[in-house]
N, C-alpha and C positions, 0 to 999 in steps of 0.2 A: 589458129582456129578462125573459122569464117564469121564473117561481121552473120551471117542471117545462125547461125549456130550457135553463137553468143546471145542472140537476140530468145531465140530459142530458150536457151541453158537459164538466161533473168527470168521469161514469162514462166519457166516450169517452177524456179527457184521462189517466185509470186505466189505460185498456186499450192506449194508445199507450205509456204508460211501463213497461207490462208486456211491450214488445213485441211486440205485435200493431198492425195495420193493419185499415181498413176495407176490402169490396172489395164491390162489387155485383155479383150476377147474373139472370139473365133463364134462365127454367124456362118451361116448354110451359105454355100456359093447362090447365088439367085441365076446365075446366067448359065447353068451348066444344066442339060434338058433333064437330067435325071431330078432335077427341084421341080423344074412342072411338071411331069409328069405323077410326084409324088403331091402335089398338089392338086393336082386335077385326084388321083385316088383316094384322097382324105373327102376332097369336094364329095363326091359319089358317094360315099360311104354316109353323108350328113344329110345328102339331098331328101331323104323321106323319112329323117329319124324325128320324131315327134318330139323328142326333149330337145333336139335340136331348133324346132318351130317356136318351143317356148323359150327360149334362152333369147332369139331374135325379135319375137316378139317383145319379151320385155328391154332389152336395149333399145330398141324403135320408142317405147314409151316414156324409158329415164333418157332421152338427150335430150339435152339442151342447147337447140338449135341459133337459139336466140344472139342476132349479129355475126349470123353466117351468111348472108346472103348473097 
């Protein structure tokens, strides 16, 4: 076994005894055109939806910007 594989096998063996587990996921390719394009088509579909306006609107109001500058 490889010294960086061992090194690997301790921090995982760490994080189990910390009680945590591994878990894998699967997320949208981002770089494949068919994600923007489906994004540009959700975009459209919100651009003039009025519940859409208030949902933005109240997010704009509840941040908290403070020490982001």
């Amino acid at each position: 076994m490889s010294e960086i594989t061992e090194r690997v096998n301790r921090h995982r063996q760490q994080l189990r005894k910390a009680g945590l587990r591994p878990i894998q996921i699967w997320v949208p390719d981002t770089r494949r055109p068919e994600f923007q394009e489906e994004c540009r088509r959700q975009s459209r579909m919100l651009r003039e939806n009025p519940q859409e306006q208030k949902i933005l609107d109240w997010l704009e109001a509840a941040a908290d910007r403070e020490g982001w500058d």
